[in-house]
C-alpha positions as CSV (number, residue, x, y, z in Angstrom):
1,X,-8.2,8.4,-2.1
2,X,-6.2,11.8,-2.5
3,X,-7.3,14.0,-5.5
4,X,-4.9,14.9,-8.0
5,X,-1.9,13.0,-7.4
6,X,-2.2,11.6,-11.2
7,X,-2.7,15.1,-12.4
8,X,0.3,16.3,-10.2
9,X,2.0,13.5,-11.6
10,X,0.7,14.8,-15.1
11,X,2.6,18.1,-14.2
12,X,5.7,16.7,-12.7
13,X,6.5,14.9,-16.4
14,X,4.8,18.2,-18.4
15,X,8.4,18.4,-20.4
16,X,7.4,14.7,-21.6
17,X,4.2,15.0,-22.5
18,X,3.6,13.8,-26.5
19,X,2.1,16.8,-28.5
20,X,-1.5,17.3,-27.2
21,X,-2.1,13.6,-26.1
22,X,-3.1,14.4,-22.6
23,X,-6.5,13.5,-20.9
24,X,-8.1,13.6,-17.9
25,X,-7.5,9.8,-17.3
26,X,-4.3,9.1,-19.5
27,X,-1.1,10.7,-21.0
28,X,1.2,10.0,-23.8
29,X,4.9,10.7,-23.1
30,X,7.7,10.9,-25.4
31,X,11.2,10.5,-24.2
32,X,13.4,12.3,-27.3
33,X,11.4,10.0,-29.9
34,X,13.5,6.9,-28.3
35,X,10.8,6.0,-25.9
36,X,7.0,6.0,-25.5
37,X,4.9,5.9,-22.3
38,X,1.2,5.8,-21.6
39,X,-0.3,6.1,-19.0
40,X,-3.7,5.9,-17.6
41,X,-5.1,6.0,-14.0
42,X,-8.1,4.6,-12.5
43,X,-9.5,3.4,-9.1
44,X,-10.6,-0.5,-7.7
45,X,-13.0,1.1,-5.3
46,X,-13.8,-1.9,-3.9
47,X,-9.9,-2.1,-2.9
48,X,-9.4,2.0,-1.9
49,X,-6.6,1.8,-4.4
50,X,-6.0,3.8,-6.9
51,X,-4.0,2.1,-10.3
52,X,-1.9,3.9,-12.3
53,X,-1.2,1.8,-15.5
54,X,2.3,2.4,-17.6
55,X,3.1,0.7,-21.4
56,X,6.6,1.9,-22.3
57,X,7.8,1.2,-26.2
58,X,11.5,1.2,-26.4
59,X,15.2,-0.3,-25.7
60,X,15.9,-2.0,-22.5
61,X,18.4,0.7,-21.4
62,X,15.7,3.3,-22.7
63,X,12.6,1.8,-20.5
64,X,14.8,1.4,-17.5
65,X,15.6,5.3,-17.6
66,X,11.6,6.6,-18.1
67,X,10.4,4.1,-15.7
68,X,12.8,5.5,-13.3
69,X,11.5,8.5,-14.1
70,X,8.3,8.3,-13.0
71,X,9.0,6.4,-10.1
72,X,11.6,9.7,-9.0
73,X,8.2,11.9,-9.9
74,X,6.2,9.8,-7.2
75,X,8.6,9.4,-5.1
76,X,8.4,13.3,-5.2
77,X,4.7,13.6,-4.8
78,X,4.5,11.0,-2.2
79,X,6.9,13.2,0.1
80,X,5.7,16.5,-0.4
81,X,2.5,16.6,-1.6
82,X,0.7,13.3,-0.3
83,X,2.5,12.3,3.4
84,X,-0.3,9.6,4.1
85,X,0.1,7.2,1.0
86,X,1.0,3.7,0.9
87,X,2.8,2.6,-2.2
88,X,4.0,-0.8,-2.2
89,X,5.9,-2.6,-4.8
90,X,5.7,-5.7,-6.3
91,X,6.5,-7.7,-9.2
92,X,4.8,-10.2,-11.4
93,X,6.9,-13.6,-11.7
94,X,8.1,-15.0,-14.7
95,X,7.9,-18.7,-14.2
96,X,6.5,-20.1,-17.2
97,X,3.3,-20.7,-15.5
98,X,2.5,-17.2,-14.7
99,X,3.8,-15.9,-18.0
100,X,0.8,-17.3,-19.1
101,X,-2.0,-16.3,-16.5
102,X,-3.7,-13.6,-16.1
103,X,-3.6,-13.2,-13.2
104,X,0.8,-14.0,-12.1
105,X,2.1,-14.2,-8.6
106,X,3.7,-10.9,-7.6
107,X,6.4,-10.8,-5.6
108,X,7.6,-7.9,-3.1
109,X,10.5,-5.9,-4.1
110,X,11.4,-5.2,-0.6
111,X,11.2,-9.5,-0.2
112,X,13.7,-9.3,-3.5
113,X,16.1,-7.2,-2.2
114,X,16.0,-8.7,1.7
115,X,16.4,-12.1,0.0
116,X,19.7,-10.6,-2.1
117,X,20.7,-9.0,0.9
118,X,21.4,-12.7,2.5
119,X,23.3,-13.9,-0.1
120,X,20.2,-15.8,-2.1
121,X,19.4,-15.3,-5.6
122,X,15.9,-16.8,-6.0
123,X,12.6,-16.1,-5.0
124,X,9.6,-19.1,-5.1
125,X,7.1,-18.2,-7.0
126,X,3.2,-19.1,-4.5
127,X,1.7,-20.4,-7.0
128,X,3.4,-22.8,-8.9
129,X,6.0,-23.1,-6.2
130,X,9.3,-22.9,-8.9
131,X,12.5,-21.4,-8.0
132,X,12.6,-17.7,-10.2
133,X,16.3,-15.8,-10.7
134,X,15.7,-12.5,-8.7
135,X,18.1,-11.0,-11.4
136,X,15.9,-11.8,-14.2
137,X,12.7,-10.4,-11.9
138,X,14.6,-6.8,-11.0
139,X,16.3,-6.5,-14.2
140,X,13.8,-6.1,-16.3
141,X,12.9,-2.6,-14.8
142,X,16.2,-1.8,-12.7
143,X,19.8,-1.8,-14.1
144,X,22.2,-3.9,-12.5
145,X,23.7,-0.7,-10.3
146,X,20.6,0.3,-9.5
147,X,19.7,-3.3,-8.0
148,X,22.9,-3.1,-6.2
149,X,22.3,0.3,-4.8
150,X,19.1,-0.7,-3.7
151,X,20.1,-3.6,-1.9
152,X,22.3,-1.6,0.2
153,X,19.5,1.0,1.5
154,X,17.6,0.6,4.4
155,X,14.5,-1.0,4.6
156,X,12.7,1.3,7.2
157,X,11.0,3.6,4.6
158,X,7.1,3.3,5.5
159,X,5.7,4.1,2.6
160,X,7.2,2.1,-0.4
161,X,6.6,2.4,-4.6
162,X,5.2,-0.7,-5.4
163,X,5.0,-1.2,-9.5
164,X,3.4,-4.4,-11.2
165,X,5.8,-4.8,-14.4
166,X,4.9,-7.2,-17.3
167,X,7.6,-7.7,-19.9
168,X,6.9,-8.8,-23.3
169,X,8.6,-8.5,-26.9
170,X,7.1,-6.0,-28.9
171,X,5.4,-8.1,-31.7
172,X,2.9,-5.2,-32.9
173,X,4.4,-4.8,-36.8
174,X,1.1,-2.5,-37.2
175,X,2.8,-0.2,-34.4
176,X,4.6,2.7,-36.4
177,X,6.5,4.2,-33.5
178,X,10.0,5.6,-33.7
179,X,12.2,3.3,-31.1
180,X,15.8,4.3,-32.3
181,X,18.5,3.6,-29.3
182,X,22.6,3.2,-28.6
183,X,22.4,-0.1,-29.6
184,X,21.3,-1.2,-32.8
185,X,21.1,-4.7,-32.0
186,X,18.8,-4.4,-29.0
187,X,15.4,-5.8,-29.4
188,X,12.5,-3.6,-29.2
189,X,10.5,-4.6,-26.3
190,X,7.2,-3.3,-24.5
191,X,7.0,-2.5,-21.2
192,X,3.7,-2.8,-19.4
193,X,4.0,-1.3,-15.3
194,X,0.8,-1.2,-13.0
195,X,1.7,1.7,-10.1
196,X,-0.4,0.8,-7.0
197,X,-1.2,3.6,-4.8
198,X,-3.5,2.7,-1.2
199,X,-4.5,5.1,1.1
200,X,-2.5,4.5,4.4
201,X,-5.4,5.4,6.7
202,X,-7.6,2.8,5.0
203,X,-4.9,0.1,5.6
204,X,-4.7,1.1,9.4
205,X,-8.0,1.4,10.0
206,X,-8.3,-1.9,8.6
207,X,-5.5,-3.3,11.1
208,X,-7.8,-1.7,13.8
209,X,-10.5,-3.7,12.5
210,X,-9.0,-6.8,12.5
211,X,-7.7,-6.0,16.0
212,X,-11.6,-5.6,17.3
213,X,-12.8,-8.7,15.9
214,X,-10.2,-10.6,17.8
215,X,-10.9,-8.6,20.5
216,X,-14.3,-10.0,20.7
217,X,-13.8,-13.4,19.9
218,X,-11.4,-13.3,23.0
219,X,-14.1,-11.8,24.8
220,X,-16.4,-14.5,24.3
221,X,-14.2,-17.1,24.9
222,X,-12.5,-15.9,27.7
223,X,-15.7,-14.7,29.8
224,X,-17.5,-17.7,29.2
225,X,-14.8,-19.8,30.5
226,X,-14.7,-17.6,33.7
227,X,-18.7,-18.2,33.7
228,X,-19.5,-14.6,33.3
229,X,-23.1,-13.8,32.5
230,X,-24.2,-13.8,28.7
231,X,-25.7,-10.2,29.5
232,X,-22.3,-9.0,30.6
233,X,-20.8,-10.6,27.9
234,X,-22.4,-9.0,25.5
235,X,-22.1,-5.9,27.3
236,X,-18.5,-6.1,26.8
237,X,-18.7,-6.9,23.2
238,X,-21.1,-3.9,22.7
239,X,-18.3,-1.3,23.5
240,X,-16.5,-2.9,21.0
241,X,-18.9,-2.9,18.3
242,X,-19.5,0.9,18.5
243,X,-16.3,1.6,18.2
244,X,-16.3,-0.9,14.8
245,X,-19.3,0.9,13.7
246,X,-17.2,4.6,14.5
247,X,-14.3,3.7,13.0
248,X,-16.2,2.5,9.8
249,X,-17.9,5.8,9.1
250,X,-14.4,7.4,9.6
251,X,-13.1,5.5,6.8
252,X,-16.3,6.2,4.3
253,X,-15.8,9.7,4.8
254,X,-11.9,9.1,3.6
255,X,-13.2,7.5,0.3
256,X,-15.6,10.0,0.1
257,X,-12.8,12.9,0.1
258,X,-14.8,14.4,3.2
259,X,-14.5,15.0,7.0
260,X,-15.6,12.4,9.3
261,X,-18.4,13.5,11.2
262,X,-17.5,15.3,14.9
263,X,-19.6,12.7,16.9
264,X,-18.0,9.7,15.5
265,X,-14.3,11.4,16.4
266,X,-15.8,12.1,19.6
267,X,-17.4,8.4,20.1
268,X,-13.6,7.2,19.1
269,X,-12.0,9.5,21.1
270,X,-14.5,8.6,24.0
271,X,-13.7,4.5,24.0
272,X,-9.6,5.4,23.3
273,X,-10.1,7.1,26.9
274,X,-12.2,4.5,28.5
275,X,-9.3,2.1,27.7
276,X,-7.2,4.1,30.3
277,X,-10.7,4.8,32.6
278,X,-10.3,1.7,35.1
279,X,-13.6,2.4,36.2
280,X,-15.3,1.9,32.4
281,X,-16.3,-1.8,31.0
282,X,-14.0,-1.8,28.5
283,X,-11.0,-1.6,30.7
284,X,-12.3,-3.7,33.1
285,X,-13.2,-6.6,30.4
286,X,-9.5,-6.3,29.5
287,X,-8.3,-6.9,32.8
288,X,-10.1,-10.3,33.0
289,X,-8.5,-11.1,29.5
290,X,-4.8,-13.0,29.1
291,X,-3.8,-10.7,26.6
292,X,-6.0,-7.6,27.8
293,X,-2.6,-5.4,28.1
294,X,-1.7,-6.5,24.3
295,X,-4.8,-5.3,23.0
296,X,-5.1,-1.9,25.0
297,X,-2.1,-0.7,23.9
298,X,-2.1,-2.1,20.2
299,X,-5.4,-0.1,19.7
300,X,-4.0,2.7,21.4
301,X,-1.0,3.2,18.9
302,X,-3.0,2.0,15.8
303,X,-5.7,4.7,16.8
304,X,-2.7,6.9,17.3
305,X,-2.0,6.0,13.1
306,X,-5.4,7.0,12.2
307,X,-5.4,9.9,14.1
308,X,-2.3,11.1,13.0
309,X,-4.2,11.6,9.6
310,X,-7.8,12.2,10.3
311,X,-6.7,15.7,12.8
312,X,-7.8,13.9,16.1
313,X,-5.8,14.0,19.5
314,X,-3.3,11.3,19.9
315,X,-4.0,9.4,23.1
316,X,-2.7,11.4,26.2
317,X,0.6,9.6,27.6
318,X,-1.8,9.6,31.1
319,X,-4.5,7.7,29.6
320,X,-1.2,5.0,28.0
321,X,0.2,4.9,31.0
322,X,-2.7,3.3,32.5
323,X,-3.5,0.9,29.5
324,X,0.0,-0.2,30.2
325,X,-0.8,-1.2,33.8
326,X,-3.9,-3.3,32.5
């Protein structure tokens, strides 16, 4: 999980920042008395994500431009200051179902605007299966040129701002807060956004995971059918699970904020280079699989992913080359 981004974040909107009201967890921000933000951040650990949490007060028009002020800060943070995130963004449907649970059905902005992009205005919602306008989904955090701009962009950005937004009238009359805008006739509404921010090497080293365990199921099933012996089968499978076991400690030292220890870069450097080694199991229990080639090569560029961000050596082009030939 990187450290500080919600203080850098804190700093990036310093000009915004309501009197004193700043914590280590939280902030209060005050756009000219016409809008009110807090925020407050905290981690799912069990999930490696860190949440950042936004209530905006204010006009429509008002909401639309603080949100998108914040999302401009990350946007900022996440290209200069933290190059491995993954922030995704989604948004919570407004069926009437889900307008009632606690837990809605998000959908994907990037599904949104792919689905706009085709000439479709609604999105079904997974779990009660209605049809939702995409307009009314976007436009309650985007204005209607901002949807359109965002439409046209391309969708090849890796890393992606995913914010959770909840909409609901403002119904507090207890709630003394000074929400004057343009239009006088504009109801008063609150704005509640959830910013999701993942590390990216957790989500790779997870698709490295998942690769393994299919690995060895293929393993099993494939050598027993070719009436290899049990011992050699789990010979095979062995390699496999060090590797698991490696790649494991590698990502409890990233939620620990440390280093990953030298042996297990060295053990994960060691099987990436027995993959290309036609003289090691592992490359010869991939040559007696049908998709053998597939799977040397897909952990070769996800291990390329992970260490891209950990400071290992990418795979030498010697060592694909021969993974390719499997």
């Amino acid at each position: 999980m990187p450290f500080g981004l919600f203080s850098q974040l804190i700093v990036r909107l310093s000009d915004l920042v309501y009197e004193k009201f700043v914590w280590l967890t939280g902030v209060w921000l005050n756009d000219n008395n016409d809008c009110f933000a807090l925020l407050e951040n905290y981690i799912e650990r069990e999930k490696g994500s860190q949440i950042i949490e936004i209530t905006i007060w204010g006009s429509r028009e008002n909401r639309i431009n603080l949100l998108s002020r914040i999302r401009n800060e990350l946007n900022y943070i996440e290209e200069n200051l933290f190059k491995n995130l993954n922030i995704i963004e989604q948004i919570p449907c407004s069926c009437p179902e889900c307008s009632l649970a606690s837990e809605p059905y998000y959908h994907s902005r990037l599904d949104l605007e792919n689905i706009i992009a085709k000439g479709k205005y609604y999105s079904q919602c997974k779990k009660s299966a209605e049809m939702v306008p995409i307009g009314i989904l976007l436009n309650s955090i985007f204005d209607q040129e901002g949807i359109r701009n965002e439409v046209l962009k391309e969708y090849d950005k890796m890393n992606k701002i995913v914010i959770e937004n909840h909409l609901s009238n403002f119904g507090n009359p207890q709630t003394n807060i000074d929400t004057r805008s343009e239009s006088s006739s504009e109801a008063t509404s609150k704005l509640k956004s959830k910013i999701v921010v993942s590390n990216k090497i957790t989500m790779e080293i997870q698709n490295f995971l998942g690769e393994t365990d299919m690995l060895k199921e293929d393993i099993e099933r494939e050598l027993r059918i070719k009436k290899i012996p049990e011992e050699e089968i789990e010979f095979a499978k062995s390699d496999v699970e060090v590797v698991e076991k490696t790649i494991q400690e590698i990502e409890l030292a990233q939620k620990e904020k440390r280093e990953p220890k030298p042996a297990s870069k060295t053990r994960l450097g060691k099987f990436i280079n027995d993959l290309g080694d036609e003289n090691s199991t592992i490359h010869k229990t991939l040559k007696m699989l049908r998709k053998g080639k597939d799977y040397g090569i897909q952990l070769a560029e996800m291990y390329n992913k992970i260490a891209q961000n950990t400071g290992m050596p990418s795979v030498p082009p010697l060592v694909l080359e021969v993974i390719k030939k499997i």
